[in-house]
C-alpha positions as CSV (number, residue, x, y, z in Angstrom):
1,X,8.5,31.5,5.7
2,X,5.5,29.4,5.3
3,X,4.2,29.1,1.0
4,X,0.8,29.0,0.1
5,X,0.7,25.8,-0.5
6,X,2.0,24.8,3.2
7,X,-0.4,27.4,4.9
8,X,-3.4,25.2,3.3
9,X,-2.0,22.1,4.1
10,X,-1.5,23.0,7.3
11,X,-5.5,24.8,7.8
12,X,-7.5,21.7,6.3
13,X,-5.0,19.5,8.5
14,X,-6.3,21.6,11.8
15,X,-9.8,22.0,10.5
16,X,-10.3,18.1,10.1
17,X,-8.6,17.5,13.8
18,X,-11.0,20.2,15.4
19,X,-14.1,18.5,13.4
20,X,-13.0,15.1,14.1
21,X,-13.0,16.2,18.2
22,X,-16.3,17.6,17.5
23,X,-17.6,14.6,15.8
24,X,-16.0,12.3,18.7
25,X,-17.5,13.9,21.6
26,X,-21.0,14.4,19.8
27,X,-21.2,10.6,18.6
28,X,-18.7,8.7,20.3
29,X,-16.5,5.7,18.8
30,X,-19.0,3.3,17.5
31,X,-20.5,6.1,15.4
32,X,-17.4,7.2,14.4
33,X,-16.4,3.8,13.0
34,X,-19.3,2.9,11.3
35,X,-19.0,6.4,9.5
36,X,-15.8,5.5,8.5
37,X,-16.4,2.2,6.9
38,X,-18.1,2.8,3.4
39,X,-14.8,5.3,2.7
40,X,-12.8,1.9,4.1
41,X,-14.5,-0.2,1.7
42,X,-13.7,2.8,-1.0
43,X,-9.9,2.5,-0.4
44,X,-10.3,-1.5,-0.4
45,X,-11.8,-1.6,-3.7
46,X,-9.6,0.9,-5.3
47,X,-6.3,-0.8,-3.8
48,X,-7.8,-3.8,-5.8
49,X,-8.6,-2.3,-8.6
50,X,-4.9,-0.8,-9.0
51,X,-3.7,-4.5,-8.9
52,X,-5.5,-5.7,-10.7
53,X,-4.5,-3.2,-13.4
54,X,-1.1,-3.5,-13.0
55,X,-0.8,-6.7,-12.8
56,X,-2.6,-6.6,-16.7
57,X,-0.6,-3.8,-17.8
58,X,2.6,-6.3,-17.0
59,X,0.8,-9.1,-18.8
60,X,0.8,-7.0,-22.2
């Protein structure tokens, strides 16, 4: 039996496939891409950031 927890998982996992289609055949891939790339740049920066924080945490 399926938890509550799973049940959402698995919604906002079928949601964001069924949007993504949407989104896909309504813009196409270049559209797609460049709407992706600021929340790119958002992971980049934060994977540095991290890093760089460890990497001072170690030095103390």
């Amino acid at each position: 039996m399926l938890k509550r927890p799973d049940m959402i998982i698995f919604v906002v996992g079928l949601a964001s496939s069924f949007g993504a289609g949407g989104l896909l055949q309504d813009l196409g891939w270049q559209w797609m891409n460049a709407l992706l790339l600021p929340w790119l740049g958002c992971a980049a920066a934060l994977l540095v950031w991290f890093g760089v924080s460890a990497q001072r945490a170690e030095a103390r």
